[in-house]
C-alpha positions as CSV (number, residue, x, y, z in Angstrom):
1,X,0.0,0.0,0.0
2,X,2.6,2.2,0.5
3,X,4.7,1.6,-2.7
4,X,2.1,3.8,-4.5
5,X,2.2,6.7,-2.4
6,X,6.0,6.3,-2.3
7,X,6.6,6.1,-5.9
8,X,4.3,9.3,-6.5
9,X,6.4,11.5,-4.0
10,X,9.6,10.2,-5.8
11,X,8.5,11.2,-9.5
12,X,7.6,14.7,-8.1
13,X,10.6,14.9,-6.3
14,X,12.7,14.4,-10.0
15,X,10.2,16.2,-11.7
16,X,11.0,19.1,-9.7
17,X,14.8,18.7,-9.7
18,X,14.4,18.7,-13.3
19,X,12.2,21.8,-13.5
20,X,14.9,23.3,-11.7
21,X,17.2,22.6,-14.3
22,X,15.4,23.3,-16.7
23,X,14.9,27.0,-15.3
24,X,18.3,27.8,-14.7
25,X,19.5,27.0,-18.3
26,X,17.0,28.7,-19.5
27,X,17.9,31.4,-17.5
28,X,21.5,31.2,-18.5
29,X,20.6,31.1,-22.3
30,X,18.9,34.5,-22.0
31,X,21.7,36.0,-20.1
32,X,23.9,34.5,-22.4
33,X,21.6,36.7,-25.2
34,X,21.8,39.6,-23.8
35,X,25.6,39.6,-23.5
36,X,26.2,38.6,-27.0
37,X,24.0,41.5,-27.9
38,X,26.0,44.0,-25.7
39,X,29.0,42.3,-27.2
40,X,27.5,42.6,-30.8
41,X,26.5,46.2,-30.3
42,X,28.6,48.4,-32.4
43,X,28.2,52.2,-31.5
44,X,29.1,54.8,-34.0
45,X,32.3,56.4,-34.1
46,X,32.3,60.1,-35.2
47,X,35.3,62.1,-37.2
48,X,34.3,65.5,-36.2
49,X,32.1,66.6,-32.9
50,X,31.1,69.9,-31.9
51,X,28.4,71.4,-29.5
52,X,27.0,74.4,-28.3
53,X,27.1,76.1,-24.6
54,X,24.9,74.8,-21.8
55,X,21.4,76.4,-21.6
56,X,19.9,76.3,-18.1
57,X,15.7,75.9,-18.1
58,X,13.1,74.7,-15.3
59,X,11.4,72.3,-17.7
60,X,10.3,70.5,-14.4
61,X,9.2,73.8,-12.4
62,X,11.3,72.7,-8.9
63,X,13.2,75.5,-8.5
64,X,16.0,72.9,-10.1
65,X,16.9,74.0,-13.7
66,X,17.9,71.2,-16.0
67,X,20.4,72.0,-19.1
68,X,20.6,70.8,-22.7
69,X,22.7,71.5,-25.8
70,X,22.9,71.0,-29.3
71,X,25.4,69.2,-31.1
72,X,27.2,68.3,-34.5
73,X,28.5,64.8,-35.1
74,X,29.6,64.8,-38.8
75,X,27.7,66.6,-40.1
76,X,24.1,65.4,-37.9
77,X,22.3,67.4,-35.9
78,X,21.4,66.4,-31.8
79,X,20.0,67.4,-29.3
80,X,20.7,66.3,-25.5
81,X,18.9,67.0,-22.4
82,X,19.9,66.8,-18.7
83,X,18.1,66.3,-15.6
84,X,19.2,68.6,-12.5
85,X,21.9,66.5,-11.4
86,X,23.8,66.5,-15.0
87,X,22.5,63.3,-16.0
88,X,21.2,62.7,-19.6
89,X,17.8,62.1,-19.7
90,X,17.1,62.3,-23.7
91,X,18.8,62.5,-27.1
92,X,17.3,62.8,-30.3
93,X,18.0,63.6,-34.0
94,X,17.1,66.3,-36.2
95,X,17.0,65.8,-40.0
96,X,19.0,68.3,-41.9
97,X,18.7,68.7,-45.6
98,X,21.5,70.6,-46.2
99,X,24.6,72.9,-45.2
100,X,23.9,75.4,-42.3
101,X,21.5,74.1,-40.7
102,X,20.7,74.4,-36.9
103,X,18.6,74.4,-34.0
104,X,17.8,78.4,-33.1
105,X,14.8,78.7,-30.9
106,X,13.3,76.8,-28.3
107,X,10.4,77.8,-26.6
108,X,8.4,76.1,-23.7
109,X,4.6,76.4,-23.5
110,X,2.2,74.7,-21.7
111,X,-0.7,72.7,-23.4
112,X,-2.8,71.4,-20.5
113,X,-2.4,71.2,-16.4
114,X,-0.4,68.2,-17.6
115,X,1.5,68.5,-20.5
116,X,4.2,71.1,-21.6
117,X,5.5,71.1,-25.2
118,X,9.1,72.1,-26.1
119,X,9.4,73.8,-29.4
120,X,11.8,73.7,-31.8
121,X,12.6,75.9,-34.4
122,X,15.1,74.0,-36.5
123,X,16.9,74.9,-40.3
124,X,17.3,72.3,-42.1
125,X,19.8,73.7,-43.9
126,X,19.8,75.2,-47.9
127,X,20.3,73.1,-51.1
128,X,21.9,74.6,-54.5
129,X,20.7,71.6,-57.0
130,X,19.1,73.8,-59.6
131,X,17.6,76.2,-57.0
132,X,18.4,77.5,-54.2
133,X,16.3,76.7,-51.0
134,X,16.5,76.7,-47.3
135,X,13.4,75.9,-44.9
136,X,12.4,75.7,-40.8
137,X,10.7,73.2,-39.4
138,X,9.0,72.8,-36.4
139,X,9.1,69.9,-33.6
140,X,7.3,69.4,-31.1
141,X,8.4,67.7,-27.4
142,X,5.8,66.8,-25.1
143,X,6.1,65.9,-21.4
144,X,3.6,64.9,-19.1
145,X,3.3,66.0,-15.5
146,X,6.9,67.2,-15.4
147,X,8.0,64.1,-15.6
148,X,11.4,64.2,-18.2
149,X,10.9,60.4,-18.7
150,X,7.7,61.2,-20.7
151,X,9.4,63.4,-23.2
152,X,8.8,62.8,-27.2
153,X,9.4,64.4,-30.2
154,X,6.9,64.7,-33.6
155,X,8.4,66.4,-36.5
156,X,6.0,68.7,-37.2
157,X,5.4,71.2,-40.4
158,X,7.6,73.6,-42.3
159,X,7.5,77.2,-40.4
160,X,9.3,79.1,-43.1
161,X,11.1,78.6,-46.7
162,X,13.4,80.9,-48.8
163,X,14.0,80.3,-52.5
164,X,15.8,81.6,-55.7
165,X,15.3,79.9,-58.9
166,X,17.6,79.8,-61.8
167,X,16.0,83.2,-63.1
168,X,17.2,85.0,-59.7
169,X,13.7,85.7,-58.5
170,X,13.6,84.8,-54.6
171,X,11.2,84.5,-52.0
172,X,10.6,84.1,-49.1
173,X,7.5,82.7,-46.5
174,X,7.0,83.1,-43.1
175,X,4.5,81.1,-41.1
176,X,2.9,82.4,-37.8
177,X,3.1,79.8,-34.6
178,X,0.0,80.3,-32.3
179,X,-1.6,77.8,-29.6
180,X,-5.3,78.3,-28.5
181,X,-7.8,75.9,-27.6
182,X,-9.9,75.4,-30.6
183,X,-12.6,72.8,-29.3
184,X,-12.9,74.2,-25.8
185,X,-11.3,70.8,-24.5
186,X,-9.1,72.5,-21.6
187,X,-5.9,71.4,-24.3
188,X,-4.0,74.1,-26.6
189,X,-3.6,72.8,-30.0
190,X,-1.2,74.6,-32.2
191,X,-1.8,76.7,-35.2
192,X,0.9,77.4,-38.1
193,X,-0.6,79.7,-40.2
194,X,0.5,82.1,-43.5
195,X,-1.8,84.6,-45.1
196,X,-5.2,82.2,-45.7
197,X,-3.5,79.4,-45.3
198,X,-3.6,77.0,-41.5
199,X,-2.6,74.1,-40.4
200,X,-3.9,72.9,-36.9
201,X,-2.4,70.0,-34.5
202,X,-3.8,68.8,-32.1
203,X,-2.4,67.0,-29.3
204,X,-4.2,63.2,-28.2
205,X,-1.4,62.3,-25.8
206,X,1.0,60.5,-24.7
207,X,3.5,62.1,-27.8
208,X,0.8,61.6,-30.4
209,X,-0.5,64.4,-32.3
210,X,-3.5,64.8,-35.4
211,X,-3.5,67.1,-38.2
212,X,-5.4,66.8,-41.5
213,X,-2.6,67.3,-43.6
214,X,-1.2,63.4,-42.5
215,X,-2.6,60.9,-44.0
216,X,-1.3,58.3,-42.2
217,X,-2.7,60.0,-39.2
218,X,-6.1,60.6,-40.1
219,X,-6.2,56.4,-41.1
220,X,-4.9,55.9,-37.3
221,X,-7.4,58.2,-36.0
């Protein structure tokens, strides 16, 4: 009667052992991943680095400014931000179309009681294929609730262009940057506008914005 009972307990018994076993090389496989991912990682080596000074801004409102500053790795445009105690809490990109170009403005605004918006002016640059043109775009960064972990960028539309074609006639077109709560839902959106013409975005949250000019947007919406 007791063989039974006896003979269950033992199975479990190896069953677990083997479970056990089973667990820890899994366990070691995936750490065994992730180090031949950090070992695999190849991070990009630039020729020629420059930056600009440290600007100082309470993008959290604690008396505690944090800094950020723009840089040029050959030829790319960044842009790094730092919490209070000099750590770097985001980095991001900026695509340039050509020579010159550079971030010049920033500006912080609030959108809601929860979300603030960084915006950046940014010229992409000129190109002299044919024509000469230059243009500014806009981006926007949200954060929510102060919190610099939140922060996100959306390339947003073109805020100004210059051109000369190969008749030497030039132009130029300035666009107007305004935020006002359209829909009376307590959240600025922001309007780019230029004689009759507008273009309104609207912020959904969480980094995500709506326009009607995006059609991939409106398909999402």
């Amino acid at each position: 009667m007791l063989r039974a009972p006896a003979i269950v307990l033992l199975f479990l018994f190896f069953l677990r052992c083997s479970w056990g076993q089973d667990e820890r090389l899994f366990r070691e496989l995936l750490l065994h991943n992730e180090k031949e991912k950090l070992n695999n990682k190849v991070e990009t080596l630039y020729r020629i680095k420059a930056r600009s000074n440290r600007h100082f801004l309470d993008l959290t409102a604690d008396d505690r400014p944090e800094s950020l500053f723009t840089a040029k790795r050959d030829g790319e445009d960044w842009l790094q931000i730092y919490d209070h105690l000099g750590k770097e809490v985001y980095r991001t990109s900026l695509q340039a179309s050509g020579p010159w170009s550079r971030l010049y403005k920033i500006q912080v605004r609030r959108l809601n009681k929860d979300t603030k918006v960084l915006l950046l002016y940014f010229y992409e640059g000129v190109t002299r294929y044919l024509e000469f043109q230059g243009t500014t775009r806009l981006y926007f960064i949200t954060y929510e609730k102060n919190k610099l972990d939140t922060l996100k960028l959306y390339k947003g539309p073109l805020l100004w262009d210059e051109n000369r074609d190969f008749k030497d006639h030039y132009h130029q077109r300035k666009y107007e940057v305004s935020l006002y709560d359209l829909d009376g839902d307590n959240t600025r959106e922001v309007s780019v506008s230029y004689g009759r013409m507008n273009r309104v975005y609207k912020y959904l949250g969480d980094g995500v914005w709506f326009n009607f000019d995006d059609r991939k947007t409106l398909l999402n919406f």
